[in-house]
C-alpha positions as CSV (number, residue, x, y, z in Angstrom):
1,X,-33.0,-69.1,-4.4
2,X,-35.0,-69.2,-1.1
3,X,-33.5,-69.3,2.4
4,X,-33.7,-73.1,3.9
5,X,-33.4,-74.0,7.9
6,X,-32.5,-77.1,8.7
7,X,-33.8,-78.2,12.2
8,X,-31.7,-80.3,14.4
9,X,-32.5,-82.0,17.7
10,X,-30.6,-80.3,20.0
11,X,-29.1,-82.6,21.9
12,X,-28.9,-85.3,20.0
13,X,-28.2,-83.1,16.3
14,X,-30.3,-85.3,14.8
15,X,-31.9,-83.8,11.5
16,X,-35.7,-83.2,12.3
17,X,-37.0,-81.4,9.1
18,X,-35.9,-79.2,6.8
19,X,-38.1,-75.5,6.3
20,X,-38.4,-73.1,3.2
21,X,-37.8,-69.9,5.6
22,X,-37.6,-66.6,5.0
23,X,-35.1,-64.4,7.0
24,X,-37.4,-62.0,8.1
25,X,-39.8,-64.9,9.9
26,X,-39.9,-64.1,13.7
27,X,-39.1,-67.1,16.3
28,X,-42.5,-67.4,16.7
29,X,-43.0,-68.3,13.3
30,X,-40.2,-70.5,13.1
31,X,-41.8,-72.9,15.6
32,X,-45.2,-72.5,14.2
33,X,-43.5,-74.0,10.7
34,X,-41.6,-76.8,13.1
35,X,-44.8,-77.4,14.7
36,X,-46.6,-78.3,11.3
37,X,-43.9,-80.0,9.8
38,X,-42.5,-81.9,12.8
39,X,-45.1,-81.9,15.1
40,X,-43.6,-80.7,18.2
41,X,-45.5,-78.2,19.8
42,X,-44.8,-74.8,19.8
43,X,-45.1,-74.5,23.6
44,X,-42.4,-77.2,24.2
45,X,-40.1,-75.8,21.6
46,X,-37.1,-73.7,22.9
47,X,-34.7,-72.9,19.5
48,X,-31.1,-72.0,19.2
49,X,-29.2,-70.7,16.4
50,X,-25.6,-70.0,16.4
51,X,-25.5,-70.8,20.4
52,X,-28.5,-68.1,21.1
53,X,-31.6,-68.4,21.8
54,X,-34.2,-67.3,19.3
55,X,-37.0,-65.2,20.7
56,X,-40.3,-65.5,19.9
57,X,-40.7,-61.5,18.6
58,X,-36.8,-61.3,17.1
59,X,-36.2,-62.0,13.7
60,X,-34.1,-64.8,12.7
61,X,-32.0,-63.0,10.6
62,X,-30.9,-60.9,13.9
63,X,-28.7,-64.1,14.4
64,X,-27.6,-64.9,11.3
65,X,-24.6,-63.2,9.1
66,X,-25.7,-61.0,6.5
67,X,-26.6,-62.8,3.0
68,X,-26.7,-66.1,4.7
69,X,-28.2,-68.8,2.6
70,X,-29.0,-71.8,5.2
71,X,-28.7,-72.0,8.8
72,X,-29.4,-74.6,11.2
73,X,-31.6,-74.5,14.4
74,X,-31.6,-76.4,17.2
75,X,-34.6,-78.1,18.5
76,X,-35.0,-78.7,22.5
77,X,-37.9,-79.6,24.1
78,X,-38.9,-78.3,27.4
79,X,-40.6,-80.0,30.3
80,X,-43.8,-81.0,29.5
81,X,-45.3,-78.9,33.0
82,X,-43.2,-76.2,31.6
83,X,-45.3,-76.0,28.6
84,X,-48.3,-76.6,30.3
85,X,-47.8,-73.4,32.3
86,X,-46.8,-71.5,29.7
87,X,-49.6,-72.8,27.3
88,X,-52.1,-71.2,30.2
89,X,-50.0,-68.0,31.0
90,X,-50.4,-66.9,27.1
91,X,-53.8,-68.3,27.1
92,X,-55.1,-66.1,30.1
93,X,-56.0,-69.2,32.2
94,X,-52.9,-68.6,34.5
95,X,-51.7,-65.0,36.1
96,X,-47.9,-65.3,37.2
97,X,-49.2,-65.0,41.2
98,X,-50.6,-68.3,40.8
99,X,-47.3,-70.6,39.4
100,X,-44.6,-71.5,41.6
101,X,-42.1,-69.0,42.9
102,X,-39.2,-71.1,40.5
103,X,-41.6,-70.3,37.5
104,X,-41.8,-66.7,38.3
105,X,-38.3,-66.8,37.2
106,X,-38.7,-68.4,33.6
107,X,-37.9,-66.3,30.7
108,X,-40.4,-67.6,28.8
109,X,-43.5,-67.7,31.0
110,X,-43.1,-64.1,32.6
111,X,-42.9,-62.8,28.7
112,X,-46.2,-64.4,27.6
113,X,-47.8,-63.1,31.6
114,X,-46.7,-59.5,30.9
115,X,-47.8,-59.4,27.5
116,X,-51.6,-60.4,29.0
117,X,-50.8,-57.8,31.6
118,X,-48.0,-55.7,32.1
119,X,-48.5,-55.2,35.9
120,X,-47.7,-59.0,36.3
121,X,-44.3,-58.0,36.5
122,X,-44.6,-57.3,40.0
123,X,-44.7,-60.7,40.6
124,X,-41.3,-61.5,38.3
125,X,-37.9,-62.1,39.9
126,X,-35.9,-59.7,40.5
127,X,-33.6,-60.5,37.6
128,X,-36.6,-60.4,35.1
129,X,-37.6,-57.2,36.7
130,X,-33.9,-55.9,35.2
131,X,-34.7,-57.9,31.8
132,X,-34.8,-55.2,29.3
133,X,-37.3,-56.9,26.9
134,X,-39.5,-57.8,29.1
135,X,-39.8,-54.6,31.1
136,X,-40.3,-53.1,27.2
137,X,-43.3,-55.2,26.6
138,X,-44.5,-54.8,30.3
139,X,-44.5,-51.0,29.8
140,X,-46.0,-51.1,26.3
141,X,-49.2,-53.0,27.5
142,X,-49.1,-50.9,30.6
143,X,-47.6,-47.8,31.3
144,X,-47.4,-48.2,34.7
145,X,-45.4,-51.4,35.0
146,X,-42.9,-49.4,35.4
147,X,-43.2,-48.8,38.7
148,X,-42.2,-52.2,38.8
149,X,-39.2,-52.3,37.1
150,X,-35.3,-52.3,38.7
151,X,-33.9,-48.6,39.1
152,X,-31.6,-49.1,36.3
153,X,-34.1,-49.4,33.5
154,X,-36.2,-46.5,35.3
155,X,-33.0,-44.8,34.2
156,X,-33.6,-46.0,30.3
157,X,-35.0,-43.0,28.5
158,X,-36.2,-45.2,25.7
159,X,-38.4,-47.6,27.8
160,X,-40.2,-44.5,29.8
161,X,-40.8,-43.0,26.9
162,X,-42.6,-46.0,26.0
163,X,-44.2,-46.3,29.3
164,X,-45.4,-41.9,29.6
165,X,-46.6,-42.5,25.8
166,X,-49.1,-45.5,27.6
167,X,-49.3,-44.1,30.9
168,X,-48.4,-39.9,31.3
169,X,-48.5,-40.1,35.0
170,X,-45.9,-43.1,35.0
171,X,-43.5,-40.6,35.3
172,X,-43.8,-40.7,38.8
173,X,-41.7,-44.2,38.7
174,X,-39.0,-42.4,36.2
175,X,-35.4,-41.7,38.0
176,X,-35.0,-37.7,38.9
177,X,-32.7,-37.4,36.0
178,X,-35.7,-38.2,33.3
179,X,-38.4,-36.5,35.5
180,X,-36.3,-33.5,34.3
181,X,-36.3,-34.4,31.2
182,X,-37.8,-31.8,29.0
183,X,-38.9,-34.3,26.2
184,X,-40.3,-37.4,28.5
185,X,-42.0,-34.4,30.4
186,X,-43.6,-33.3,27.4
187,X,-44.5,-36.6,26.4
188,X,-46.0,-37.2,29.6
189,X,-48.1,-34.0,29.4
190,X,-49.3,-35.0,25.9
191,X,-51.0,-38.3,27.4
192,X,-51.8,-36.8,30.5
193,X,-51.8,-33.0,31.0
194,X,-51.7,-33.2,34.9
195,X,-48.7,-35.9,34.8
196,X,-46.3,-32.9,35.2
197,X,-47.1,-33.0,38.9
198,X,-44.5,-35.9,39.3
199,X,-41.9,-33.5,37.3
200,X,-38.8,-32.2,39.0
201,X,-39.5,-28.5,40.3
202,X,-36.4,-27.4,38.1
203,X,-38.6,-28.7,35.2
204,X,-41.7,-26.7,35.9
205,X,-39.7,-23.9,36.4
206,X,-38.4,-23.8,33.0
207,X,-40.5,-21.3,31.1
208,X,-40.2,-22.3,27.8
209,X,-41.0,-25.5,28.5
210,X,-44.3,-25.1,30.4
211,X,-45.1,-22.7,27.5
212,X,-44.1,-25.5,24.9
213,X,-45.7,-28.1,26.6
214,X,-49.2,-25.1,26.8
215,X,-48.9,-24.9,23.2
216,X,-48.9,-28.5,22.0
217,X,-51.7,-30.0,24.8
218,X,-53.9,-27.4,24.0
219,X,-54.6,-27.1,28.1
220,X,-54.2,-24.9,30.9
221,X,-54.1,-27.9,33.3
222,X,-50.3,-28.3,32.9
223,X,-50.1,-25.1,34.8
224,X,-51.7,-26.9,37.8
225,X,-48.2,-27.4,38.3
226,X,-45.9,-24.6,37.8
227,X,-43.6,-24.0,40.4
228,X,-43.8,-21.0,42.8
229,X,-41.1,-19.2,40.5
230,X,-43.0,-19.5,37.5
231,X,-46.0,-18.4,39.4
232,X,-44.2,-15.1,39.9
233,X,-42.9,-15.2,36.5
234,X,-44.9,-11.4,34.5
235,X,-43.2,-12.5,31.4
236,X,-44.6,-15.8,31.3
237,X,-48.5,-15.1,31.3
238,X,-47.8,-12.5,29.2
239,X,-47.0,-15.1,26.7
240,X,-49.4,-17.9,27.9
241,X,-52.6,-15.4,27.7
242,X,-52.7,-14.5,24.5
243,X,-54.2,-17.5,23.4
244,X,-55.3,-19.3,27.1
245,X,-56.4,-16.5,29.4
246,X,-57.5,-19.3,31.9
247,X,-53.5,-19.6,32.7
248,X,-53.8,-16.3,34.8
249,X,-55.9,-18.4,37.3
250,X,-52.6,-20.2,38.5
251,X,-50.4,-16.9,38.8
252,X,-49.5,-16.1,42.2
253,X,-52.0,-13.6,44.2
254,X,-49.8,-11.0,44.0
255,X,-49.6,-10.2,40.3
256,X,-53.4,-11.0,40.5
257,X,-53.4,-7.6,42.6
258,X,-50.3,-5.8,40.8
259,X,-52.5,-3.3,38.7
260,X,-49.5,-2.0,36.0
261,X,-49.1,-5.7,35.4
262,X,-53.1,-6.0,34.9
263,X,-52.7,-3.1,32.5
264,X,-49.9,-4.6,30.5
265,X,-51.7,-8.0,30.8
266,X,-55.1,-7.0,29.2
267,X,-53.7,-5.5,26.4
268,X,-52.7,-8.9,25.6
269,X,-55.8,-10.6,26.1
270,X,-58.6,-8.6,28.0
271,X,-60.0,-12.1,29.1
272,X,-57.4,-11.8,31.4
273,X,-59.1,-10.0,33.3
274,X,-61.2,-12.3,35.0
275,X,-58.2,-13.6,36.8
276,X,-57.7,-9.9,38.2
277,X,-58.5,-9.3,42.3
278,X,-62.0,-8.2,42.5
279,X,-60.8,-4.9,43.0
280,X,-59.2,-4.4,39.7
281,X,-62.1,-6.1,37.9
282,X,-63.9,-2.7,38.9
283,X,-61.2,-0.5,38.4
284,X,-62.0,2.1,35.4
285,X,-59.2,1.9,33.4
286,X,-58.5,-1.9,33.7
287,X,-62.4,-2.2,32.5
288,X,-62.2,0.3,29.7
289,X,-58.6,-1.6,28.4
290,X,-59.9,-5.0,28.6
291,X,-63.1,-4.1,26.9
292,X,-61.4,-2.3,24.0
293,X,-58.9,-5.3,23.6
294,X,-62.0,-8.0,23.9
295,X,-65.4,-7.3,23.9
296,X,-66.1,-10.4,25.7
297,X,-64.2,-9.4,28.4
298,X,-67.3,-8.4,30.6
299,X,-68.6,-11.7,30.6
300,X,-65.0,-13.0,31.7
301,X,-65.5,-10.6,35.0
302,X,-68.7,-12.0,35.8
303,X,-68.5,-15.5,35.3
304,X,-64.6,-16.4,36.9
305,X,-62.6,-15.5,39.7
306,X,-58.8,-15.5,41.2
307,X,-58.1,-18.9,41.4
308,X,-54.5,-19.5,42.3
309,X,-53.2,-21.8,44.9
């Protein structure tokens, strides 16, 4: 047997129509189907079941207990102006600026204006800017609605996930704690290699991190932003050169000039060696040990120099 919905008026509980549903139809569908078969319009209808209110993008069978066979929905109709903004908010005809201030605090309307464009939620009360769905769907059109958002949903890890995965450098608008977080950081990196700027300096001075985060971007820029320990740090180009000589650049001046470190170092990569103070570029044994580890070392001398901040 198939699911049925009866539809009630709300206020009245007057029986309206009666759907084949299916549980997994979303309240948006719902009022589609209400609006075919009743002829209300989905833009006026506003639908309850079980005393809440059924979202456009939740699935009715979120409200419902599990193996339900029926349920009824209540049908009321919002203000005709209502749905006149809102039909224009969704359509693109209307940006939330340009409604009344009482408006900007309608559920409804700012959902359908962020969903067009997730900056609009600068213009959302404050208690929408703290609405958890819509700050989700802000963030997913645009990462950088977050900036927007109230502190304690900058603190959500989920949602600026969401927002680094659009956006890498919106982890500028993330709390402290999560721009320390080793897996939004890397996320961050992923979209946007120099989006570890905004990390917490205890962050970028976590070695295995910056190497993990090296190895999966593919890119030296991330190393734009080590801190000045990991700039210090022997061990860490030692690893990061094997594969990206290009990381030396960003190693402080001094191992640049340290020349038992430059030994070790082109033995790992002789490409390294471009990164070397122009001193040790014409030092004998450096040149001889790069060139044995990497033929193309040579060229590396010629064409780069020390590059670090």
């Amino acid at each position: 047997m198939g699911f049925s919905l009866r539809v009630v008026g709300g206020f009245s509980g007057e029986v309206l129509c009666t759907l084949k549903a299916d549980l997994a139809w979303s309240g948006r569908t719902v009022k589609l189907q209400i609006e075919k078969v009743e002829g209300t319009s989905r833009v006026l209808q506003k639908l309850l079941v079980n005393g809440q209110i059924l979202e456009d993008n939740k699935q009715l069978r979120t409200l419902l207990p599990h193996g339900a066979k029926s349920a009824e929905v209540g049908l009321v109709r919002a203000d005709k102006h209502l749905a006149d903004v809102l039909r224009d908010v969704e359509g693109g005809k209307l940006d939330l600026d340009e409604i009344d201030e009482e408006l900007r605090g309608h559920r409804d309307i700012v959902l359908a204006a962020v969903q067009n464009d997730g900056l609009s939620l600068e213009h959302a009360t404050d208690e929408l800017k703290g609405d958890r769905d819509i700050v989700f769907t802000a963030v997913k059109e645009c990462g950088s609605a977050l900036r927007h958002a109230l502190p304690a949903l900058q603190e959500d890890k989920k949602l600026v996930l969401v927002a680094v995965q659009k956006y890498g450098q919106a982890l500028q608008y993330a709390s402290k704690s999560l721009r320390g977080d080793s897996e939004v950081g890397l996320h961050a990196a992923l979209t946007d290699p120099n989006a570890l700027r905004f990390a917490t300096e205890e962050l970028r001075s976590n070695r295995e991190f910056m190497l993990q985060v090296l190895s999966e971007t593919k890119s030296v820029e991330p190393f734009r932003h080590l801190s000045d320990k990991l700039r210090h740090d022997k061990e860490l180009f030692l690893q990061s050169v094997r594969e990206y000589p290009f990381t030396f650049c960003y190693a402080a001046s001094e191992l640049q000039y340290d020349r038992p470190f430059i030994l070790e170092l082109v033995h790992s990569n002789g490409c390294a060696v471009g990164f070397a103070s122009a001193d040790l570029k014409q030092d004998p044994e450096v040149r001889e040990a790069a060139m044995q580890n990497n033929p193309d070392a040579g060229l590396w001398m010629k064409l780069y120099c020390s590059c670090s901040s």
